[in-house]
N, C-alpha and C positions, 0 to 999 in steps of 0.2 A: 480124861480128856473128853471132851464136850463133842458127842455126836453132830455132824453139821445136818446130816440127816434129816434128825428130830427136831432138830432149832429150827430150816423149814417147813417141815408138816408143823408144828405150833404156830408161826407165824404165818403161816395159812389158814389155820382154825379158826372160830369163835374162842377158843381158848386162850389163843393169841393174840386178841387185837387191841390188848390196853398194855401189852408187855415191851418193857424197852428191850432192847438186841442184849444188854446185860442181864437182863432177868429170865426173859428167851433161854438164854441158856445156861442159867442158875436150873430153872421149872425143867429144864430138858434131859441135865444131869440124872432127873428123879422118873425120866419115862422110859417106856421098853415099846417097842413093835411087835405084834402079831402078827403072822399071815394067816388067811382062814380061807379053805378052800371050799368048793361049792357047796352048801348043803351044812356044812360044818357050823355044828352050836357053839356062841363066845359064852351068851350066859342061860342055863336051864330055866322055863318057868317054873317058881315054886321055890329058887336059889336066892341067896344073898350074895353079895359081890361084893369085896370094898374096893373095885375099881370103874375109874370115872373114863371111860374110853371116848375117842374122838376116831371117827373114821377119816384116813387119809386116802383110799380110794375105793372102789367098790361100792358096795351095797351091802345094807341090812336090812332084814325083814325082821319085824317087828309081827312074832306069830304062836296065836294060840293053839295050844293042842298038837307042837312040832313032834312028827313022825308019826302022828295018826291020820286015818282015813279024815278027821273032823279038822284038820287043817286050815285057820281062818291066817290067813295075812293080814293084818291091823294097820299096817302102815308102814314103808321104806325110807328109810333114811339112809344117807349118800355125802359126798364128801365134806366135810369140816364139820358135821352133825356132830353135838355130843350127845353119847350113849349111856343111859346106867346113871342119869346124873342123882334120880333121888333115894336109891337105894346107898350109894356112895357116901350120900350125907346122914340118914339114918339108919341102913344097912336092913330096910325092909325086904324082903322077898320082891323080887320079878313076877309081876302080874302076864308077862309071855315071855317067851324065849326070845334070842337076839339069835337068829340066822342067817350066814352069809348068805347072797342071792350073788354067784359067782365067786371071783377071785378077790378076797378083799383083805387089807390093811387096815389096820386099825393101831392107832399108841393107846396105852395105856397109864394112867396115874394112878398108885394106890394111894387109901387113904393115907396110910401111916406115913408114908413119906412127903404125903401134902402138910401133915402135923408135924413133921420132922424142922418144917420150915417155917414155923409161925416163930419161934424167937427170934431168929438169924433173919429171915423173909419177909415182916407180914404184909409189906405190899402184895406180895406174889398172892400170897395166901388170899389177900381181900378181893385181889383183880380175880384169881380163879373163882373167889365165892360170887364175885358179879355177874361172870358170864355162865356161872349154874342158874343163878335166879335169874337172870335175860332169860337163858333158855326155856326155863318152868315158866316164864310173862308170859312167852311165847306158845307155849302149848295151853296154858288156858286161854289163853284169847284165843287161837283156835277153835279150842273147846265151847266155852260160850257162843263163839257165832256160829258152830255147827248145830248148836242147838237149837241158836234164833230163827236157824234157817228152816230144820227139821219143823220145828213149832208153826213155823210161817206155811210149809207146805202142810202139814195133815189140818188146821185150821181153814185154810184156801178150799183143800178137797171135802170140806167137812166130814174130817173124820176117816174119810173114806181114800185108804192109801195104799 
């Protein structure tokens, strides 16, 4: 029986938003919930994951060097964000840890049961491959304009920043 649960955190996602109410909960049959509590690691830097997590409330820091004095936060992501998306697809190591910053929820997809549904499924499958690659658009364009901007300011100060 189909968690009603998870069929709304998915259709509240980026996960969710090319999926009909039937495929909603085809995809939803295949997910589990985490709770993670303050401070609490989902995935270690230096790990592989084959899980493609979606936070449904809370927060994740995005941080290197979790639990030492050298502590850098890199970035927070916050509800409907997918997490882990590129290691999920080629099961590289975590360049930083995923740490809760408070009380958070998270679903999780593992790969095998994303694969599980490429015969029976593969709209599901193609619409979850969309909004990984959305997701990764989205973090290099990010990426390039923080560069352009970086470039634009130590060029302005010549140099001198």
């Amino acid at each position: 029986m189909t968690d009603q649960t998870l069929v709304k955190a998915l259709q509240h996602s980026r996960l969710g938003t090319e999926l009909s109410e039937e495929q909603s909960c085809t995809l939803a049959d295949n997910l589990a919930f985490r709770d993670l509590q303050p401070d609490e690691i989902l995935v270690r830097e230096g790990t592989s994951d084959n899980h493609l997590y979606v936070i449904v409330s809370g927060a994740l820091g995005v941080v290197r060097n979790a639990g030492t004095p050298e502590r850098v936060t890199l970035l927070t992501l916050t509800g409907g964000d997918l997490v882990g998306e590129l290691s999920f697809i080629d099961e590289t190591p975590h360049y930083a840890s995923l740490v809760a910053i408070g009380p958070t929820r998270v679903f999780g997809l593992e790969r095998e049961k994303l694969e599980s549904l490429l015969l029976a499924h593969p709209e599901i499958v193609y619409r979850v491959m969309r909004s990984i690659v959305r997701t990764v658009h989205e973090i290099q364009r990010r990426i390039s304009m923080q560069s352009t901007e970086l470039t634009n300011y130590i060029y302005k100060q010549h140099g001198k920043y």
